[in-house]
C-alpha positions as CSV (number, residue, x, y, z in Angstrom):
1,X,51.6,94.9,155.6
2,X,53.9,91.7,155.7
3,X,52.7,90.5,152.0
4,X,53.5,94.4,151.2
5,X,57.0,93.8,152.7
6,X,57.9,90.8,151.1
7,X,57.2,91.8,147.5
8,X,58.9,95.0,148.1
9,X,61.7,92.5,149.3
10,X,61.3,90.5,146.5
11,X,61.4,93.5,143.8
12,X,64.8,95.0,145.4
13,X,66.4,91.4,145.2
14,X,65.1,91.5,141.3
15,X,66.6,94.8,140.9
16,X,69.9,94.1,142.8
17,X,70.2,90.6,140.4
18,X,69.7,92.1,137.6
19,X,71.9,95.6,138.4
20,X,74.5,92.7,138.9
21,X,73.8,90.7,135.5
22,X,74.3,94.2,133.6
23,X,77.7,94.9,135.2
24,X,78.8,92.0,134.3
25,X,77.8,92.3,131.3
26,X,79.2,95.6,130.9
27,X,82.6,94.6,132.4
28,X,82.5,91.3,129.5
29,X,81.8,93.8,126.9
30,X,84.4,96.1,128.3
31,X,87.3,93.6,128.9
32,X,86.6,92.2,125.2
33,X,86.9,95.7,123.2
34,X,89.8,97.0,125.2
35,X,91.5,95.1,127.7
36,X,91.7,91.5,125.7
37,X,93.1,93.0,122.4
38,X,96.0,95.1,124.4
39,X,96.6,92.2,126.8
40,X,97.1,89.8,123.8
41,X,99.2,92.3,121.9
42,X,101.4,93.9,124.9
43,X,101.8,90.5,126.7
44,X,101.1,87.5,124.8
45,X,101.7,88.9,121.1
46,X,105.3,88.0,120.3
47,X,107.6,90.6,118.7
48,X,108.2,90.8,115.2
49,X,111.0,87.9,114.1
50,X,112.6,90.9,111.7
51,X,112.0,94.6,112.3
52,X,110.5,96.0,109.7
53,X,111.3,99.8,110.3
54,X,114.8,100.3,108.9
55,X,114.0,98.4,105.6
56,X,110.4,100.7,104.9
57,X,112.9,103.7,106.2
58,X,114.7,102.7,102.6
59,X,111.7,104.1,100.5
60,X,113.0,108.0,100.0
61,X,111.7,108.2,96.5
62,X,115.4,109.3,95.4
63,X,118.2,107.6,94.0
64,X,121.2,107.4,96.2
65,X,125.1,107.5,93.7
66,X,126.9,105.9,96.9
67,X,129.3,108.8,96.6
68,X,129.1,109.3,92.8
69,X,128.7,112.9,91.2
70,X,128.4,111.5,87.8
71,X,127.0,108.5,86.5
72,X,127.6,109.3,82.8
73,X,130.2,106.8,82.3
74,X,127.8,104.2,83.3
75,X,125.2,105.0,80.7
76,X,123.5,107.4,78.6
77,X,120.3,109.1,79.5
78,X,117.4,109.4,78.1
79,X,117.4,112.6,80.1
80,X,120.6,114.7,81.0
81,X,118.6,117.2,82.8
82,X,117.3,114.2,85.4
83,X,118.5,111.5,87.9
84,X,119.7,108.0,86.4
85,X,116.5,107.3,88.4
86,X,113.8,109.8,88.9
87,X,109.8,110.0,89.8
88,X,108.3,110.3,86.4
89,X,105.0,110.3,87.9
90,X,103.6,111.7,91.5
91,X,100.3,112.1,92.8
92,X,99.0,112.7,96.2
93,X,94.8,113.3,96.3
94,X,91.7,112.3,97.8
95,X,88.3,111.6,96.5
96,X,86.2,111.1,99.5
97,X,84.5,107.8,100.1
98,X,86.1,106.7,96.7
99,X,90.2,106.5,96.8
100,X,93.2,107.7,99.1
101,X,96.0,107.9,96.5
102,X,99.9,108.9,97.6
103,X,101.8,107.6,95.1
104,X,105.7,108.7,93.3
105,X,106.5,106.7,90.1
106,X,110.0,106.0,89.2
107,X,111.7,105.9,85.9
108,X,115.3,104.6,85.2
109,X,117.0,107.3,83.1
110,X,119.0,104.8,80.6
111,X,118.6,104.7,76.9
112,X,118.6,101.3,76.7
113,X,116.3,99.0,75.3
114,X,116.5,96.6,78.6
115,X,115.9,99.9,80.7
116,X,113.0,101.1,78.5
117,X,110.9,98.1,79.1
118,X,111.7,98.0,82.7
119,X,110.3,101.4,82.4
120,X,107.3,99.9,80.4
121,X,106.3,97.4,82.9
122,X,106.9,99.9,86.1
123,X,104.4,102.1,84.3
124,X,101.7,99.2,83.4
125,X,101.8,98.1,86.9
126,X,102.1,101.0,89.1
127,X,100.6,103.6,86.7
128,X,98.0,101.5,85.7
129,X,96.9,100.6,88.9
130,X,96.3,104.4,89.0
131,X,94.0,104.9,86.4
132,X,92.4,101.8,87.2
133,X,91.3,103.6,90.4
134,X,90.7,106.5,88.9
135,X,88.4,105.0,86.4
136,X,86.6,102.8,88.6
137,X,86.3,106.2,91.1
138,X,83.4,107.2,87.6
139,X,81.6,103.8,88.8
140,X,78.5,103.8,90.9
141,X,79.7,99.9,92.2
142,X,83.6,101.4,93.2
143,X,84.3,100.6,96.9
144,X,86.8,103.2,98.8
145,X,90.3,102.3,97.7
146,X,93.7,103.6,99.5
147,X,96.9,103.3,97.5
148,X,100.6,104.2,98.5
149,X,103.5,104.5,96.0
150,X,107.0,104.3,96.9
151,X,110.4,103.6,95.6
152,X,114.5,103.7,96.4
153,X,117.5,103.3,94.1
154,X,121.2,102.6,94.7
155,X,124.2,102.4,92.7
156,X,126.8,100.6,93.7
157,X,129.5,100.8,91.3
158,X,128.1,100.0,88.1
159,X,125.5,97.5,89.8
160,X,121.9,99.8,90.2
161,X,119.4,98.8,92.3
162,X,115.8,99.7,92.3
163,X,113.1,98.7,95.0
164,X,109.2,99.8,94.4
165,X,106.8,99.3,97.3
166,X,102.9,99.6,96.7
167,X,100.2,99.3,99.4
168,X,97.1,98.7,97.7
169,X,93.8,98.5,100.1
170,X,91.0,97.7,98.0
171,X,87.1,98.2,100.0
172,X,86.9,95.1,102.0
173,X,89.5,93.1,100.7
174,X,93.0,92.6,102.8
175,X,95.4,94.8,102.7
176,X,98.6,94.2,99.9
177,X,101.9,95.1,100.0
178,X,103.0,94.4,96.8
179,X,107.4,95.1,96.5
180,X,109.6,94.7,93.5
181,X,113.0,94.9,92.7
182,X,115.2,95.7,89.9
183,X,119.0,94.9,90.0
184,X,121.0,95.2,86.7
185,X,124.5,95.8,86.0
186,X,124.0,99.4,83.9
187,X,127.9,98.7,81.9
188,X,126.5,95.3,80.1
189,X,122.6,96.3,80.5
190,X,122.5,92.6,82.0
191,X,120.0,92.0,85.3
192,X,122.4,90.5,88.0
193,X,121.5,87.4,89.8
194,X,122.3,87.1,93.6
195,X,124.1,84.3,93.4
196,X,126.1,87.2,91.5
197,X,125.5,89.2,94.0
198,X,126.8,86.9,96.2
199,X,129.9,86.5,94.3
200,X,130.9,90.0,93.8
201,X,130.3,90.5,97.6
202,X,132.5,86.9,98.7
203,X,129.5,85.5,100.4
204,X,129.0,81.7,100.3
205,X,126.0,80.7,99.0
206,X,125.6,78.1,102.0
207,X,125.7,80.8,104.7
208,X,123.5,83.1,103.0
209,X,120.9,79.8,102.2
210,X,121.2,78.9,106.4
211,X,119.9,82.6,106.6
212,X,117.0,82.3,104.7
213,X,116.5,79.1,106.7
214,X,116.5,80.7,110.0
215,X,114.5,84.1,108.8
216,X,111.8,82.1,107.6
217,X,111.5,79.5,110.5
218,X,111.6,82.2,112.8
219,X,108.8,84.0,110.7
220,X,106.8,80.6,111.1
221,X,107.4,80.5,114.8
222,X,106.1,84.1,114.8
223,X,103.2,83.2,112.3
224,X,102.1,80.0,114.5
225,X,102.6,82.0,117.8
226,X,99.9,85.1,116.3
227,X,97.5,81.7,115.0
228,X,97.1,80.5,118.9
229,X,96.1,84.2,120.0
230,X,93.7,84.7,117.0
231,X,95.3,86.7,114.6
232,X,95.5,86.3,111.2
233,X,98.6,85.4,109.6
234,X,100.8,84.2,105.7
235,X,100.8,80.3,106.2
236,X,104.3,79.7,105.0
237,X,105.8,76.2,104.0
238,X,109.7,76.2,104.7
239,X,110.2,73.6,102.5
240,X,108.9,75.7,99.4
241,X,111.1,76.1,96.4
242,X,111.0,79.7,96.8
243,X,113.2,79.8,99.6
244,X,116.2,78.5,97.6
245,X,119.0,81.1,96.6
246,X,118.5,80.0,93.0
247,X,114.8,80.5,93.0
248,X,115.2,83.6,95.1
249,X,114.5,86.5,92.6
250,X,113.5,89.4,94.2
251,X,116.6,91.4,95.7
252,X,117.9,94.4,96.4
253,X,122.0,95.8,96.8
254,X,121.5,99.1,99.2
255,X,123.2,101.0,101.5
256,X,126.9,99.8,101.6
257,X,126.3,97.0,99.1
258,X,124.1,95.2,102.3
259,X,121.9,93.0,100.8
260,X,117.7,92.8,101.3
261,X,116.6,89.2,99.7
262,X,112.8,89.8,99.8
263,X,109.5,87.5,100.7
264,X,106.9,89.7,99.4
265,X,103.3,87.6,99.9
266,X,101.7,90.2,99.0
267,X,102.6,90.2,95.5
268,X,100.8,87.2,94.4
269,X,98.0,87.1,97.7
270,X,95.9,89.6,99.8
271,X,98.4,90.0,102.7
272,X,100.7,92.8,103.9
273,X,103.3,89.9,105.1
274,X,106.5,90.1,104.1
275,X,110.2,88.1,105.0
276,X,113.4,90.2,104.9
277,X,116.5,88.4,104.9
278,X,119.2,91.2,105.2
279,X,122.8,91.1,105.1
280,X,125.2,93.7,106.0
């Protein structure tokens, strides 16, 4: 009876040790899937250096006059019946397992030579990422793609301004957000720089450079911060040329002439990251 007793003693202190090594294991597996990622985003996780909400709010697929009812002393169409800018081009389908596409292409309504082969290149790059995905959709090999389309336009006196956004998600690749911009003057047919842009709104070049200074180390801040926890992040250099006012080439004259000087990294790498620098 006692050598009974004491393995039945010794197989409830087996069970109770390893009941205990399970929980445990249980509550690790638990606290790594759904308390750790929230805890690191709610708590830890700084916020965004610029909010990116009201800028992406921009993308209406319209052209906005700023208050005018007729731009035909601007420029002549290519199109009376249309928009100085319209969507040339929409699509919204999906081909399970193969591609997500929602996409509205815009054309600037100018006849214009300089206008036309804006329109050329918005159509080889945004269009023909569309039938590249639709071809490769024929293809045994072609991975699940999803692939967003939008665009904004502004005129601002005789200054338009036209911003594209793409999000291109290609199998297991990274996410891209790929953004362009378009700013011409549409009385000479001449693209307008920002120092221009500058000019025309009595900016100093010096302030608006400090700006860029301060968006960018803030975004490296952020970017080193979201390193320590983990996460991913654009490695950016604040030194870079690309960060100069001169060199700065991708920029957009919206609502109320503000102006959006943009950091797409997605247009030349596999990363949604972006820097706005906006002034009002």
């Amino acid at each position: 009876m006692k050598i009974k007793f004491e393995m039945n003693a010794r197989n409830i202190c087996f069970i109770i040790i390893i009941a205990i090594c399970v929980i445990a294991l249980l509550y690790g597996v638990y606290y790594e899937v759904f308390v750790k990622p929230f805890k690191g985003i709610t708590e830890e996780t700084p916020p965004p250096v610029a909010s990116d909400v009201k800028f992406d709010e921009l993308f209406d697929n319209k052209v906005n006059l700023q208050g005018y009812d007729n731009t035909s002393n601007f420029a002549s169409k290519l199109d009376n019946t249309k928009d100085i800018v319209y969507t040339s081009y929409t699509l919204n389908e999906i081909y399970e397992g193969k591609y997500e596409i929602q996409a509205s292409i815009p054309l600037i309504n100018i006849n214009n030579e300089t206008f036309v082969n804006i329109d050329r290149e918005i159509l080889n790059t945004f269009y023909g990422k569309i039938t590249n995905i639709l071809d490769k959709a024929e293809e045994e090999v072609s991975e699940n793609t999803i692939y967003n389309v939008s665009y904004t336009a502004y005129l601002n006196e005789n200054i338009l301004s036209l911003l594209i956004k793409a999000t291109l998600k290609e199998g297991s690749n990274s996410q891209r957000v790929i953004i362009k911009a378009y700013t011409y003057n549409i009385s000479t047919n001449q693209k307008v720089s920002l120092n221009e842009m500058l000019e025309i709104r009595n900016l100093s070049t010096g302030d608006v450079q400090n700006e860029i200074h301060n968006t960018i180390e803030n975004a490296i801040n952020h970017s080193n911060s979201l390193s320590s926890l983990g996460y991913d992040s654009y490695k950016r250099n604040i030194n870079n040329d690309i960060y100069k006012v001169e060199n700065s080439n991708n920029y957009f004259l919206g609502p109320n002439s503000s102006i959006y000087i943009i950091y797409a990294y997605g247009n030349n790498a596999f990363t949604s990251d972006k820097d706005i620098v906006y002034i009002k």
